[in-house]
C-alpha positions as MATLAB code, in Angstrom:
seq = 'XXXXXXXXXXXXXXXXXXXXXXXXXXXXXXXXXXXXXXXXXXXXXXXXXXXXXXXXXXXXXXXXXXXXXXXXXXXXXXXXXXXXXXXXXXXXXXXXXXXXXXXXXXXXXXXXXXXXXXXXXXXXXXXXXXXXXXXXXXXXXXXXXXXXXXXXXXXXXXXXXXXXXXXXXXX';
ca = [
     101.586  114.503  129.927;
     102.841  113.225  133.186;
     102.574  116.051  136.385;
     106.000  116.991  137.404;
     106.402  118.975  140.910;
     107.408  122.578  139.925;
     110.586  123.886  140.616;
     110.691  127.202  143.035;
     112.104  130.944  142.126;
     115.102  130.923  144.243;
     114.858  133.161  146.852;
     117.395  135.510  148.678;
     116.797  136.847  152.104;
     118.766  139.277  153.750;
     121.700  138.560  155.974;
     121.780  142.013  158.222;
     119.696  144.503  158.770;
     116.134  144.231  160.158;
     115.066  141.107  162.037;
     111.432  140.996  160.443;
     112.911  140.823  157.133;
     115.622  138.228  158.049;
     113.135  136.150  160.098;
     111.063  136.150  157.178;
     113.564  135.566  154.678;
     114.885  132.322  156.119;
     111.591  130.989  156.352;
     110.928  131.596  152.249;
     114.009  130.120  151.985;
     113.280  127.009  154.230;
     109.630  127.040  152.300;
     111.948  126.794  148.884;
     114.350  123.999  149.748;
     111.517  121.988  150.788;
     109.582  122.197  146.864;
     112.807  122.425  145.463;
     113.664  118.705  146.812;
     110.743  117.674  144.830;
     111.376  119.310  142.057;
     111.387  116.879  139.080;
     109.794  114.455  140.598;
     106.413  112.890  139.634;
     103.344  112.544  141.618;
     103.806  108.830  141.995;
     107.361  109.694  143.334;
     106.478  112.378  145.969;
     104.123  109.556  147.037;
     106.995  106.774  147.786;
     107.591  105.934  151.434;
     111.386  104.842  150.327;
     112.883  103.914  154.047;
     110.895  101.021  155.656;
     111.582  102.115  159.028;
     109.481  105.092  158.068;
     106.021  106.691  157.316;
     107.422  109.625  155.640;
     106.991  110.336  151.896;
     107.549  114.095  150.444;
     103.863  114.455  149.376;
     103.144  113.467  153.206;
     106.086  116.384  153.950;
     104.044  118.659  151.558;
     101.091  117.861  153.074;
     102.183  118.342  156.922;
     103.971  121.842  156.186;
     101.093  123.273  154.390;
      98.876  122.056  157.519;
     101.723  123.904  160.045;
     101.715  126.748  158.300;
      98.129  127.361  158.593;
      98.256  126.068  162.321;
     100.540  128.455  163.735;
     100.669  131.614  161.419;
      96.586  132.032  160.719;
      94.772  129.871  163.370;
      97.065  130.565  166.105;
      99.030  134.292  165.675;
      96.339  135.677  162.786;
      92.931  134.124  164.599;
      91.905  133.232  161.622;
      88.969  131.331  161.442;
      89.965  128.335  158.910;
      89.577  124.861  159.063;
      92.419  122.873  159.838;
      94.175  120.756  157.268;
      94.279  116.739  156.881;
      91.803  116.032  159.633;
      93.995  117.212  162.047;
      91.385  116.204  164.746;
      92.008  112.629  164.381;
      95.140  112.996  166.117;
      96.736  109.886  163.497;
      99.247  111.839  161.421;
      96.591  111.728  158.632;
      98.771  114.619  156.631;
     101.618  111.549  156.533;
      99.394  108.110  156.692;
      96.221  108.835  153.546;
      98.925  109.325  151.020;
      97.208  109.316  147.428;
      99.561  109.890  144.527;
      96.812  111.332  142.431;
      96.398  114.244  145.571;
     100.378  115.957  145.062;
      99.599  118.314  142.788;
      96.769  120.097  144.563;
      99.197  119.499  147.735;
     102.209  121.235  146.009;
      99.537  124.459  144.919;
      98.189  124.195  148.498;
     101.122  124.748  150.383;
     102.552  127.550  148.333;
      98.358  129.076  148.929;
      99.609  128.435  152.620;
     102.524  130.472  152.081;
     100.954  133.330  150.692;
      97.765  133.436  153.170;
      99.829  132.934  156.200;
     102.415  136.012  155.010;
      99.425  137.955  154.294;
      97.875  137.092  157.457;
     100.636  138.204  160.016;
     101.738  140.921  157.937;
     100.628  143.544  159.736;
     101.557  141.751  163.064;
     104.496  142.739  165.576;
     106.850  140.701  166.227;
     106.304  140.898  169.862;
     102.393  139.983  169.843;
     102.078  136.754  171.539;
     100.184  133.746  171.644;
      99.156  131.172  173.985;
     100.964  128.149  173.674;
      99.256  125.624  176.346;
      99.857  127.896  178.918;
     102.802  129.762  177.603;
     102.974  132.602  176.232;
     105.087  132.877  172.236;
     105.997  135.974  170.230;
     105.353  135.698  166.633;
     108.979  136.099  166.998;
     109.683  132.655  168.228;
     106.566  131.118  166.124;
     109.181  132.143  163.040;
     111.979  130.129  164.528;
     109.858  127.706  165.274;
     108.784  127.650  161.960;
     112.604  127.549  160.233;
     113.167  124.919  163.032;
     110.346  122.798  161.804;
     111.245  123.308  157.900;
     114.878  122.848  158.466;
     113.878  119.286  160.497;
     111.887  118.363  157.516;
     114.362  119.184  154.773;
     116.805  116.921  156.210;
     113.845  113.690  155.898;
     113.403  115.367  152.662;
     116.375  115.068  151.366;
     117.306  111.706  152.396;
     113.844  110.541  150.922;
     114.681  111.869  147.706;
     118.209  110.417  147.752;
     116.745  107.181  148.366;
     114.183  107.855  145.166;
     116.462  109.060  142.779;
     119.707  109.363  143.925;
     119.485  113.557  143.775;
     121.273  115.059  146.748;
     122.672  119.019  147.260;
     118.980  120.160  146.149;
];
């Protein structure tokens, strides 16, 4: 039977109240669009680079989220001490460029682990705690808006790569 990427429980955030809870919210449902866009699709599929102009594929999108997630929420806010993702020392957008079709399922599983260590991770966190950012200082606060900012960036490639795959938009 052919692998198929999964499609996501929807998810439903709140729209007043707490910030935690909202910041948090739109970041599952940023996390959401992003497998829902694959959805359907198979592993050959998520592997297409569809626009010429471009490097990007969705398995390469799957790949690069799951990698940011464990960047910023347990390396950087959490200290944990994991190894990075996609030889991110390399410096050669290795999460986008050593695409291998038969790799997107363990990438789709991966980045949904991601999602569940990082929430786990920062739980406990205050908003308020902050990092150092190369000589800056960042609340986990920000790191979540950074964090919608960079999902919301990446649904928008992800949806026009799956248009140009399959012709599915409004996903």
């Amino acid at each position: 039977m052919t692998w198929l990427s999964p499609t996501p429980d929807p998810v439903d955030g709140p729209t007043a109240g707490a910030e935690r809870p909202i910041l948090e919210g739109m970041l599952s449902h940023q996390r959401r669009t992003l497998v829902n866009v694959c959805a359907g699709l198979t592993a050959d599929q998520l592997a297409l680079r569809p626009i010429a102009s471009s490097n990007l594929s969705l398995l390469g999108l799957v790949r690069h989220l799951a990698k940011v997630e464990r960047i910023w929420l347990r390396k950087r806010v959490a200290g944990e001490d994991v190894e990075h993702l996609h030889d991110f020392e390399a410096h050669d957008d290795t999460d986008f460029n050593r695409i291998d079709p038969a790799d997107a399922p363990g990438a789709v599983d991966q980045l949904r682990d991601e999602w569940t260590h990082a929430d786990r991770a920062v739980a406990g966190i205050d908003l308020d705690h902050t990092i150092d950012v190369h000589g800056h200082a960042m609340s986990l606060r920000m790191v979540y808006v950074h964090l919608v900012q960079e999902y919301a960036r990446h649904n928008g490639h992800a949806d026009l790569l799956r248009e140009s795959i399959d012709g599915t938009t409004g996903r």
